[in-house]
N, CA, C and O atoms as a DFTB+ gen file, in Angstrom:
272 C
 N C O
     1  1      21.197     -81.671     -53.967
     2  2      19.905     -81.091     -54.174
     3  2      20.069     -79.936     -55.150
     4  3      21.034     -79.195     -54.961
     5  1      19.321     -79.709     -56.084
     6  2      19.279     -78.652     -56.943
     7  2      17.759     -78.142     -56.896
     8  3      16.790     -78.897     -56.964
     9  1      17.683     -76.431     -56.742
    10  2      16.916     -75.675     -56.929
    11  2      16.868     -74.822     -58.036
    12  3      17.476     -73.757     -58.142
    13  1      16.351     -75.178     -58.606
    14  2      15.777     -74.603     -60.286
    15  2      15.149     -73.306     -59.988
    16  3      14.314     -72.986     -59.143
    17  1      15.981     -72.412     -61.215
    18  2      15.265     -71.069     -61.160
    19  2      14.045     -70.959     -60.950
    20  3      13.300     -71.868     -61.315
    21  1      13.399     -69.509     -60.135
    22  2      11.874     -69.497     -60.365
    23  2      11.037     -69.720     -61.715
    24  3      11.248     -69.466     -62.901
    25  1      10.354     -70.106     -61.245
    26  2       8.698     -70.512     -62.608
    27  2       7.990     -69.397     -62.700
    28  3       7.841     -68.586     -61.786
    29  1       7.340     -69.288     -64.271
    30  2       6.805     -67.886     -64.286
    31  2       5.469     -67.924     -63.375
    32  3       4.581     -67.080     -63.493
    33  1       5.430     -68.798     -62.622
    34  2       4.253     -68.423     -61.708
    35  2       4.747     -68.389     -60.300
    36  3       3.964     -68.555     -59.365
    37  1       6.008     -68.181     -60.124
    38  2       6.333     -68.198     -58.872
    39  2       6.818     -69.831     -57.831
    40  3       6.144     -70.855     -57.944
    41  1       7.644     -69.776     -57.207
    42  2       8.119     -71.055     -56.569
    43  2       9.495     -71.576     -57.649
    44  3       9.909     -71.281     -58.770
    45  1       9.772     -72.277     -56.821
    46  2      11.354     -73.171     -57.446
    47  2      10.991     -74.811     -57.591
    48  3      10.535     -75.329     -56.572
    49  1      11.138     -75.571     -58.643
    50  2      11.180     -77.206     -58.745
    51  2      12.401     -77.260     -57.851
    52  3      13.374     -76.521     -57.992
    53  1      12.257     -78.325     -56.788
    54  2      13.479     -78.725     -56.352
    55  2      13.404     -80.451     -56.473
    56  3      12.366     -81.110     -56.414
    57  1      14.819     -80.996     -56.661
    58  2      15.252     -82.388     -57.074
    59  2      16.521     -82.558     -55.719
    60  3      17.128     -81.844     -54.921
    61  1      16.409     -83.953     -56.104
    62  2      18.002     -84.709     -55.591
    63  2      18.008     -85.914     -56.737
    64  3      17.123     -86.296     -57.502
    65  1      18.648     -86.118     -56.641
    66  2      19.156     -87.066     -57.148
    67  2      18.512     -87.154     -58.701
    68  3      18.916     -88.144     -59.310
    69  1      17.850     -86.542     -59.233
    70  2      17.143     -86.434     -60.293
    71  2      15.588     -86.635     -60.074
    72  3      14.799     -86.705     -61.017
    73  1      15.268     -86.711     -58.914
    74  2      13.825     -86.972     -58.467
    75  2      13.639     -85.849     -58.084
    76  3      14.455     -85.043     -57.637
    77  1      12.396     -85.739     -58.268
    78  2      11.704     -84.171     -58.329
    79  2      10.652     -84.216     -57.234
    80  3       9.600     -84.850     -57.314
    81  1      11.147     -83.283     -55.934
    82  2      10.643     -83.107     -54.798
    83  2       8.912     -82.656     -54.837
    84  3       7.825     -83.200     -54.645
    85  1       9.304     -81.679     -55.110
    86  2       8.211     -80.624     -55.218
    87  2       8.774     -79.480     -55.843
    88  3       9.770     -79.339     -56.552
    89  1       7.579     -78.399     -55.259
    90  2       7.815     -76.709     -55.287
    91  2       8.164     -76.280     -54.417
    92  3       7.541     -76.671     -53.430
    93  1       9.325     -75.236     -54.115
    94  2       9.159     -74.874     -52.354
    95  2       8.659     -73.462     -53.315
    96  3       8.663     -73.095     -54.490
    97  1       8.279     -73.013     -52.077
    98  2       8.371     -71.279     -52.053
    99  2       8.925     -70.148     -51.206
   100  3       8.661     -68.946     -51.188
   101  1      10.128     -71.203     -50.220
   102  2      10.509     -70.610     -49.643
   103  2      11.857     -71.306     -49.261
   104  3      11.949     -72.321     -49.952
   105  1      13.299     -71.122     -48.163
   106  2      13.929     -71.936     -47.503
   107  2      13.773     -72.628     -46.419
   108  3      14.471     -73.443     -45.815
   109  1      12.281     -71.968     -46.200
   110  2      11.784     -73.383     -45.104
   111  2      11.588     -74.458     -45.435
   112  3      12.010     -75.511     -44.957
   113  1      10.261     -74.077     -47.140
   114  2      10.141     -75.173     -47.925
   115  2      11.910     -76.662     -47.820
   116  3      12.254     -77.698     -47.251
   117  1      12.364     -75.688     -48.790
   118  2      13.729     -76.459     -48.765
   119  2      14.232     -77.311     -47.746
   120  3      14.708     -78.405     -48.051
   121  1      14.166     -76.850     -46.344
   122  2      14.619     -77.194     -45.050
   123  2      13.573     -78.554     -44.967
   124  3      14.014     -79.642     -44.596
   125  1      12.267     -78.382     -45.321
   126  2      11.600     -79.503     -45.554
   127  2      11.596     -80.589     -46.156
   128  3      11.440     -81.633     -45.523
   129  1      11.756     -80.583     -47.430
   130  2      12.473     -81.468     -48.735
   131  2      13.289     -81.765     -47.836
   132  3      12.622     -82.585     -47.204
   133  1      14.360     -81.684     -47.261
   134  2      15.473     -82.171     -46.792
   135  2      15.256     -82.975     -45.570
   136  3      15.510     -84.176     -45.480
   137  1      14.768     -82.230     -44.638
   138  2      14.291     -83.066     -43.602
   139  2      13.516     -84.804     -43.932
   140  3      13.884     -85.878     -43.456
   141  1      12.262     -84.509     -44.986
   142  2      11.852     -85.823     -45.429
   143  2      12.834     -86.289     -46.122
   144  3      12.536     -87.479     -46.224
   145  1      13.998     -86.106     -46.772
   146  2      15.375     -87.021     -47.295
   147  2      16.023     -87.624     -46.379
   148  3      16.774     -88.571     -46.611
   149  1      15.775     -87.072     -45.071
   150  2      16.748     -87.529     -44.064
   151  2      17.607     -86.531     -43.447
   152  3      17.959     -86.739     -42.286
   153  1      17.997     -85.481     -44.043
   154  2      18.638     -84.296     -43.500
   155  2      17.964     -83.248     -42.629
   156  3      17.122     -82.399     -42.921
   157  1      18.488     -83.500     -41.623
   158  2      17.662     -82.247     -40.667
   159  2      18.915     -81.020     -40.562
   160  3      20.086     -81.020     -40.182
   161  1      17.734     -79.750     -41.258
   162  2      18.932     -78.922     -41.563
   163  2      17.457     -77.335     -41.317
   164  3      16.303     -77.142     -41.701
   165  1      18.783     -76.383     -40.231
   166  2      17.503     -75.492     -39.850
   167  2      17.495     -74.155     -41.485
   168  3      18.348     -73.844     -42.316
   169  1      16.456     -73.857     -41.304
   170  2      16.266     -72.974     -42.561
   171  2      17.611     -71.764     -42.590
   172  3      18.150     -71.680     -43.693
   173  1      18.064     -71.033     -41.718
   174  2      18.739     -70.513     -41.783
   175  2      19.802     -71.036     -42.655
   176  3      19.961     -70.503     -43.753
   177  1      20.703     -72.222     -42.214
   178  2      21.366     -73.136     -42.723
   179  2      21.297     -73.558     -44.398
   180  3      22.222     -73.862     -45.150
   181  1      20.340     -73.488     -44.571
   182  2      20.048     -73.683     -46.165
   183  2      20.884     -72.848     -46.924
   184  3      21.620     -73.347     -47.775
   185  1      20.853     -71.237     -46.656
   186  2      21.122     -70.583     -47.842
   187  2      22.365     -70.718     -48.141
   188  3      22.756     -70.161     -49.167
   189  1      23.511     -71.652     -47.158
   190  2      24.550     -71.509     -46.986
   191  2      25.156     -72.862     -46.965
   192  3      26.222     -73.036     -46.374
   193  1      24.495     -73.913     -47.623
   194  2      25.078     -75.068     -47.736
   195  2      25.239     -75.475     -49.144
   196  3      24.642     -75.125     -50.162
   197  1      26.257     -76.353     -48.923
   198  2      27.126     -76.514     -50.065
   199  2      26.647     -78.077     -50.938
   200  3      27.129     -78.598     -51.944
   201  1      25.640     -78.445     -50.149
   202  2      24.814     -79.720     -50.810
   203  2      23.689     -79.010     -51.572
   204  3      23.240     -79.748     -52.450
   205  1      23.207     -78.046     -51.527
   206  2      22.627     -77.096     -52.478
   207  2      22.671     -76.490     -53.977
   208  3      22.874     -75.279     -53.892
   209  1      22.558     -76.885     -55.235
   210  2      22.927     -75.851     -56.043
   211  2      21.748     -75.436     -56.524
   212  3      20.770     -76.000     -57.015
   213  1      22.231     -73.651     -56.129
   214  2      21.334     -72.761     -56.512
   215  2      21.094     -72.188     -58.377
   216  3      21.878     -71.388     -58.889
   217  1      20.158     -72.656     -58.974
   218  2      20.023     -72.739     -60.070
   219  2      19.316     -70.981     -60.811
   220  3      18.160     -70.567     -60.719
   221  1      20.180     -70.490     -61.304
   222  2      19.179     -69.531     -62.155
   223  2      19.354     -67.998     -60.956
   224  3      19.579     -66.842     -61.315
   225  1      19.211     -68.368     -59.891
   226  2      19.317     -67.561     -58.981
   227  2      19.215     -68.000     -57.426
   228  3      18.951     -69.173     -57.163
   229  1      19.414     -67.104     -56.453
   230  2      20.127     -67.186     -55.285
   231  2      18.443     -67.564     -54.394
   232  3      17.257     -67.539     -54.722
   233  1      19.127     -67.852     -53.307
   234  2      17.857     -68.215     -52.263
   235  2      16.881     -67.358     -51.622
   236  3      15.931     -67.725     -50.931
   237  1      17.301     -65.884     -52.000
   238  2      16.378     -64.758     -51.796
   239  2      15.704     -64.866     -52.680
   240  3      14.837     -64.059     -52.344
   241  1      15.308     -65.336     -53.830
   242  2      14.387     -65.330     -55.154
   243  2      13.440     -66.261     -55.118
   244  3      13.910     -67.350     -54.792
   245  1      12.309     -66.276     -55.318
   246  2      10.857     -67.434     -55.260
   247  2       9.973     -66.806     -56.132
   248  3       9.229     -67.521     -56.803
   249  1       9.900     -65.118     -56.286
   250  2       8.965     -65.017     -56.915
   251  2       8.983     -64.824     -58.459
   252  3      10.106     -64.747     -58.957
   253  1       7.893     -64.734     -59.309
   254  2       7.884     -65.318     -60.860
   255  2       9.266     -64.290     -61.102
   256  3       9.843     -63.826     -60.118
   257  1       9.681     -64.018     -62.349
   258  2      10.939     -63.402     -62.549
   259  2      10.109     -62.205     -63.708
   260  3       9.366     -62.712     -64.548
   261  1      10.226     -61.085     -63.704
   262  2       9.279     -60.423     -63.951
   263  2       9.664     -60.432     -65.980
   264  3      10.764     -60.640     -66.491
   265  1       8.331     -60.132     -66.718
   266  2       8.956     -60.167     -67.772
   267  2       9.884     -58.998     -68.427
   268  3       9.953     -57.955     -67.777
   269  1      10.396     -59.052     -69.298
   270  2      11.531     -58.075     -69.812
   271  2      10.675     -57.806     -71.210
   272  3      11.122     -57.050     -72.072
């Protein structure tokens, strides 16, 4: 599963396999995506799994990325 940096409007694209889930906006979101894949995995658990790559930034991040 890959989670793509935040969007300038806030939320992450998340994929597997090259299919494109949705948006989460959170690691519950995520915990969700996964669950409908078949993986039942509790949110806590997310930020810390290794079937995850965190893209652009870490799992504390969802909101837009402010401009510079």
């Amino acid at each position: 599963m890959t989670v793509h940096p935040p969007s300038p409007t806030g939320g992450r694209r998340v994929r597997v396999n090259g299919e494109m889930l949705g948006v989460a906006h959170s690691v519950v979101d995520v915990a969700e995506f996964l669950r409908r894949a078949g993986l039942e995995m509790d949110p806590t658990e997310v930020t810390a799994s290794p079937w995850i790559d965190w893209r652009g930034a870490g799992p504390e991040h969802w909101d837009p990325e402010p401009n510079s």
